[in-house]
N, C-alpha and C positions, 0 to 999 in steps of 0.2 A: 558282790551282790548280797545284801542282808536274805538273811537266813530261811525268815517265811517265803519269800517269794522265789528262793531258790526249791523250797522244800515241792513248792505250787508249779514251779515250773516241770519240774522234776517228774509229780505226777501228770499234769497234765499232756508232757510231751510222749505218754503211754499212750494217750487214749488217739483214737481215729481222729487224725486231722490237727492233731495237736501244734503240731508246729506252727499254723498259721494261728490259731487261736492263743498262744503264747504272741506272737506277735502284734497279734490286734490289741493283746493288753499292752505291750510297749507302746504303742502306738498311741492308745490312749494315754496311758502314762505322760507322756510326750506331748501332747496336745493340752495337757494342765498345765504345763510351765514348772516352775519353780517347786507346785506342792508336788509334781504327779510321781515321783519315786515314793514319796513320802506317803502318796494315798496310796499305791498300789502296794505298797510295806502293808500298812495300815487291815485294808480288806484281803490278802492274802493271809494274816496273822486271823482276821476273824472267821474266815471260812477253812484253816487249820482247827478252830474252836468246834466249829459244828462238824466236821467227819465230810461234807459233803464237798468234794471238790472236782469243780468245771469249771470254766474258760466264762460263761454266762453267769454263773452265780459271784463272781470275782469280780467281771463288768458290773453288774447290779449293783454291786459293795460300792463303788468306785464311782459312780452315779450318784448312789446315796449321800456318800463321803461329801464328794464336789458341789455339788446343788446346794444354790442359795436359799435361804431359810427366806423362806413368802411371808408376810404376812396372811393373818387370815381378811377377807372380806368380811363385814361387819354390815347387816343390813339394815342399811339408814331408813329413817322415816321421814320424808321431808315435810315441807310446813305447809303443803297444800293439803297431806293427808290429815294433819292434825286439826287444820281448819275445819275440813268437812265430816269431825268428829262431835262438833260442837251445833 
């Protein structure tokens, strides 16, 4: 097990309930396929960066991580509005 997520697990399995919230991140993990060890490395190493560490703020990373880049919506003007500019 790479090191941040051992280090994440480790705390987390302190806190109330820990055990299933370590497992809801495998879980997740697991449900990414191929990246999900790799994101759950990933946002366990960034929430070791900021001091705050929970089972929620690890999900969130890991959300963030996964999540397809949307474009933005771009508000069109169509050519009925430009007619009845004239």
């Amino acid at each position: 097990m790479p090191t941040p997520i051992r280090i994440v697990r480790d705390r987390i399995l302190k806190q109330d309930k820990g055990d299933r919230a370590f497992v809801e991140l495998l879980l997740m993990a697991r449900a990414l396929g191929d990246v999900g060890l790799e994101t759950l490395e990933v946002a366990c190493d960034l929430i070791l960066q900021t001091g705050s560490i929970a089972a929620a703020i690890v999900m969130n990373e890991m959300r963030r991580l996964s999540e397809v880049a949307r474009p933005k919506t771009l508000r069109s003007i169509t050519y009925t509005n430009l007619a009845n500019r004239t």
